[in-house]
C-alpha positions in Angstrom: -44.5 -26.8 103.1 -46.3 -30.2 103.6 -45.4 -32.3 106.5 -44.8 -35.7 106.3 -42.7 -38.1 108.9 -40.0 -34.8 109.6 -40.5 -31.1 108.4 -37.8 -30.0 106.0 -36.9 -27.1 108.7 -36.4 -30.7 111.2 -33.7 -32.3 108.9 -29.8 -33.1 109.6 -29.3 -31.0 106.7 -31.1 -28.1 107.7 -29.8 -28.8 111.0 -26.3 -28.9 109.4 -26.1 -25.8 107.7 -27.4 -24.4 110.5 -24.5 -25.3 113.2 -21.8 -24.4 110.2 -23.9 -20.9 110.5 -23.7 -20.6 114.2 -19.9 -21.8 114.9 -19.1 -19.1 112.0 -21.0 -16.1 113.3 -19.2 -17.5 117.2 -15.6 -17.1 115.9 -16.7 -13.9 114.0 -17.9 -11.8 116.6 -15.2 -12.5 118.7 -12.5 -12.0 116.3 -13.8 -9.2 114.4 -16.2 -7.7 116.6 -14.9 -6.5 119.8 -14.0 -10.3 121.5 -17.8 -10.1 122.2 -19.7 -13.8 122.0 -22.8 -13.4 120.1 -24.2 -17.0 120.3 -24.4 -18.3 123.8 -25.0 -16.0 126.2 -23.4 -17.2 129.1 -20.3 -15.7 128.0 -21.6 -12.1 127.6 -23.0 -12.4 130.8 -20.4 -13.6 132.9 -18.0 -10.4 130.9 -20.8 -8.0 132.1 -20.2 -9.1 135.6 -16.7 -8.6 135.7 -17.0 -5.2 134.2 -19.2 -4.1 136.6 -17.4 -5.8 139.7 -14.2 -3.8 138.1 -15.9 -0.6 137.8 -15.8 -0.9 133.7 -19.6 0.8 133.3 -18.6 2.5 130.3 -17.5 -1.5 128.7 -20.5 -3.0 130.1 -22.9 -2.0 127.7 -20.5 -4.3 125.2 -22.0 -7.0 127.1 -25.6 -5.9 128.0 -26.8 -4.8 125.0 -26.3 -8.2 122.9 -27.6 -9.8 126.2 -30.8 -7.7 125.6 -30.8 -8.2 122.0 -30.7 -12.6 122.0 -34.1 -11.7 124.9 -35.6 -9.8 122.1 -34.8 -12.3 119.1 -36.3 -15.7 121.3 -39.7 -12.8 122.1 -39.9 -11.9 118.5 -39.4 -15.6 117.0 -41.9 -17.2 119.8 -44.4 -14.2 118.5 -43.9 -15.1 114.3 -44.3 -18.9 115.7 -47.6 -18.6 117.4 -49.1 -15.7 114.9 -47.9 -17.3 111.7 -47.7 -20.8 112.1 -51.1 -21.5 111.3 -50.6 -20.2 107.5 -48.5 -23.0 106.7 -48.3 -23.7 103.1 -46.1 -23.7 100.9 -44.8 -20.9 102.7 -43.3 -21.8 106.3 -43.2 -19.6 108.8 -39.7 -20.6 109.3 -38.6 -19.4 106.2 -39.8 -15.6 107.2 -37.4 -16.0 110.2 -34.5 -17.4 107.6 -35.3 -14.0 105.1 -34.5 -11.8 107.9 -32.1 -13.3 109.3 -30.2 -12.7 105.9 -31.2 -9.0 105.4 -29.6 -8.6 108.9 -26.3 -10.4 108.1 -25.7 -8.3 105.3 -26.6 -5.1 106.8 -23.6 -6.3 109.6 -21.5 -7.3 106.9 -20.7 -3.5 106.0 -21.1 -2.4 109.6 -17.4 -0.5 109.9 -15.5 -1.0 113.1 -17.2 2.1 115.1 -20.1 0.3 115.2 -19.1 -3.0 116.8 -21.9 -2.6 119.5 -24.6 -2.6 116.7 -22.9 -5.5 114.9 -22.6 -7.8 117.6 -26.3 -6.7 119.3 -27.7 -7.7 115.6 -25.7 -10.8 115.2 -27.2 -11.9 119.0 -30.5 -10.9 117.5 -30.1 -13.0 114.8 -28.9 -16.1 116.3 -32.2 -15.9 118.7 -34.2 -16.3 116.1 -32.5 -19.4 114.9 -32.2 -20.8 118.1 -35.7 -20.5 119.2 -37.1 -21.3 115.6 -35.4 -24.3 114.4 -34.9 -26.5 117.7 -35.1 -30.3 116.8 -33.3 -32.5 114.4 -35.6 -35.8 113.3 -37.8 -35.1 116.5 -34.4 -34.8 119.1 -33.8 -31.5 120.8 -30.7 -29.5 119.2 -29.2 -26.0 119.2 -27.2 -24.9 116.2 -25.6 -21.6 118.3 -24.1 -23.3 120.8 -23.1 -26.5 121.6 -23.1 -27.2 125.6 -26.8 -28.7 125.6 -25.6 -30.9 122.4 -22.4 -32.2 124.4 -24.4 -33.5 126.9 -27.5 -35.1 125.0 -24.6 -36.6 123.0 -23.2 -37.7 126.0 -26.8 -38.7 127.5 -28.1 -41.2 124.5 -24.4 -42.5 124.3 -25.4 -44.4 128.2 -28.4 -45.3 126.5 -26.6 -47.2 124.1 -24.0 -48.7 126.7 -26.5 -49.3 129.5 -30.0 -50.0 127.9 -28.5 -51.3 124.7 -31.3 -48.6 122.8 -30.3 -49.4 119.0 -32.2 -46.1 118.2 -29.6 -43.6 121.1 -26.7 -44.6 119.1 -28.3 -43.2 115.8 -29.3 -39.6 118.0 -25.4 -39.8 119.5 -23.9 -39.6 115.5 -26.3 -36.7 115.1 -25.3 -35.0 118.2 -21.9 -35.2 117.2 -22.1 -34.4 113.7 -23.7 -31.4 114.7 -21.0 -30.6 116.8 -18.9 -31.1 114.1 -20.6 -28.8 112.0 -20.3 -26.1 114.6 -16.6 -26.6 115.0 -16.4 -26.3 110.7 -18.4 -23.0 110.7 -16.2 -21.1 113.7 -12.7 -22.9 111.4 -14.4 -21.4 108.4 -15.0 -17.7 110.3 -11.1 -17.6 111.0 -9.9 -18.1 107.8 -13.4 -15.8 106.8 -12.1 -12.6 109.3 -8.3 -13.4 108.0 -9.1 -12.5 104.4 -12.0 -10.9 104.1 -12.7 -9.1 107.6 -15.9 -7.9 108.5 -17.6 -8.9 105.1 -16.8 -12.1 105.7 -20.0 -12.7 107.6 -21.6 -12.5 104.1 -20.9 -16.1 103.9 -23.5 -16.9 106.3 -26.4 -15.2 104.4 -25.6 -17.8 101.3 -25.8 -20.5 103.5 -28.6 -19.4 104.9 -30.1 -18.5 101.3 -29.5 -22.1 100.7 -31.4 -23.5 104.0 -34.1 -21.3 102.9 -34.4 -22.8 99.2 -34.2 -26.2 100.5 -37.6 -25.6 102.9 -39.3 -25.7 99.8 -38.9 -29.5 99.2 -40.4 -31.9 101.3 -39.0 -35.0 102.5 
């Protein structure tokens, strides 16, 4: 992939497709999978301290093992990154991390109920990779798993505008919340996706991401 003024893995529309992805696989593994957040962390974590405080160490796996899982994914992506990221051609690196990210959804989408724990430890696994791999929109910082860090940059170049009158914050602010948007339009679509179609739902996600990983190939 040639490089230009932004890499086609650093567009809104990657970026886009990206946040629809993560506020689907948010609402999925919590509705489907066991009430279990497989995005953010903080979440999972907090859960594992309360089953621990309560004496729950037979539910706290639940908890630790996704925990252990999103560590592994950011280890794994950072390794592809600084390995692979020299044999840049037409051929990102980035686009590796997409391809397995979809073998993995697919494998979860016909994990049966029993194996919740695996689905939800893969689907933190996943969403590591994409959070450590694709982490800037047009040169700005964004996450497209969670949306905390987004909120607040939103919230951060929105002053710019008001106090410093910076013509280029406003621009990042739309982004920031378009993003956020996004996010909010993936976890809507993973209702309606675990209402009908229950765990195979999450199948959705690997088109989308099949999509994101044609549209590498063009430059900008």
């Amino acid at each position: 992939m040639i490089k230009k003024q932004t890499q086609t893995s650093e567009s809104f529309r990657i970026g886009a497709l990206l946040a629809i992805i993560g506020g689907f696989f948010d609402a999925y593994s919590y509705l489907c999978r066991d009430g279990v957040f497989a995005n953010a962390q903080t979440g999972n974590i907090v859960l594992l301290g309360i089953k621990i405080a309560n004496g729950e160490y037979n539910l706290a796996g639940h908890y630790l093992m996704p925990i252990i899982a999103f560590a592994l994914g950011v280890f794994i992506a950072e390794i592809m990154r600084r390995f692979f990221g020299k044999y840049q051609n037409k051929f990102h690196w980035r686009q590796a991390v997409v391809i397995i990210e979809i073998f993995l959804v697919i494998i979860v989408a016909y994990l049966p109920q029993k194996y919740n724990m695996v689905a939800n430890t893969s689907i933190s696994f996943i969403c590591a990779l994409q959070v450590e791999t694709f982490r800037k929109v047009h040169g700005s910082v964004f996450s497209t798993t969670m949306c905390t860090g987004n909120l607040r940059s939103l919230t951060e170049q929105l002053a710019k505008w008001y106090i410093d009158k910076d013509k280029d914050a406003i621009f990042k602010t739309i982004r920031y919340a378009m993003i956020i948007f996004y996010f909010i339009m993936g976890a809507v679509m993973g209702v309606f996706g675990v209402k009908y179609f229950a765990e195979q739902s999450v199948i959705f996600c690997s088109l989308v991401l099949l999509v994101a990983f044609c549209m590498m190939f063009w430059e900008n």
